[in-house]
C-alpha positions in Angstrom: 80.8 -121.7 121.9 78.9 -120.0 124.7 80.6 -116.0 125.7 83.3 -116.3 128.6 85.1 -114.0 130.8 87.9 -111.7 130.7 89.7 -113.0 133.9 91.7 -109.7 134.1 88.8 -107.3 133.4 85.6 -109.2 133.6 84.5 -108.4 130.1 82.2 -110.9 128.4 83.3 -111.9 125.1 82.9 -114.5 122.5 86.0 -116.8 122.1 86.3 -116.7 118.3 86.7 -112.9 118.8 89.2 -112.9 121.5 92.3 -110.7 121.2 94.8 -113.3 123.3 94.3 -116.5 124.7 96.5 -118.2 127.6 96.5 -121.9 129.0 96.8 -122.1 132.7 96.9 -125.3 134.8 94.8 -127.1 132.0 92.4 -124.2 131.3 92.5 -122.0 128.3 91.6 -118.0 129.2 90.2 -116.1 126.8 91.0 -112.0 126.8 89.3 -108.8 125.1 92.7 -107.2 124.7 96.5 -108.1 124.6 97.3 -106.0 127.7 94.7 -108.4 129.9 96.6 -110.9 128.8 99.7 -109.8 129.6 98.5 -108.9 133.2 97.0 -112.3 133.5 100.9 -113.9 132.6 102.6 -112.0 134.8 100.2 -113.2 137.6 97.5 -115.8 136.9 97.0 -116.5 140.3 96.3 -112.8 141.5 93.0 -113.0 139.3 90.1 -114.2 141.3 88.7 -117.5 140.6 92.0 -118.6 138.7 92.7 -121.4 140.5 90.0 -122.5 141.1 88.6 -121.9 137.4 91.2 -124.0 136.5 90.3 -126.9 139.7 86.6 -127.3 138.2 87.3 -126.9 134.5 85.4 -124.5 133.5 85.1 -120.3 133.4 83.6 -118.5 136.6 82.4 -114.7 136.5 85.6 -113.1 138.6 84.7 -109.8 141.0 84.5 -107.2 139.0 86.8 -104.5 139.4 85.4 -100.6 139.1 83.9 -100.0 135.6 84.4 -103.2 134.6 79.9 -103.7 134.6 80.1 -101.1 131.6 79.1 -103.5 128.6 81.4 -101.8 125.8 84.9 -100.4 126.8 86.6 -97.4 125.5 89.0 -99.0 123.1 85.9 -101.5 121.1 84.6 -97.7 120.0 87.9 -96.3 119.6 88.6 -99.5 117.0 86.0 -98.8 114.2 
């Protein structure tokens, strides 16, 4: 399967190593850590490109939020 995006953080990652998944009006989101995850729950709809990700079926690159363009985050060197 091709990378997706974080909708919470805009991290690309690969689905087989996502942390958390969610299913939201048919579409399954894929998440680098359990804490996007829970932010996206709380609020799917907040998330840019949510609804309408889930409209066309399929994953679109949300804005990205301030640090999110870094290509590692803190916690994928703090879990060696």
């Amino acid at each position: 399967m091709a990378m997706v995006t974080d909708p919470v953080c805009g991290m690309e990652i690969d689905p087989k190593d996502a942390a958390a998944t969610s299913d939201y009006q048919g579409t399954t989101y894929y998440f680098c850590a359990v804490a996007c995850k829970e932010r996206f729950d709380a609020e799917p709809a907040k998330f840019p490109g949510a609804a309408k990700e889930a409209a066309a079926g399929a994953l679109a690159r949300p804005s990205m939020t301030e640090g999110a363009s870094q290509s590692r985050r803190w916690w994928q060197f703090w879990r060696r």
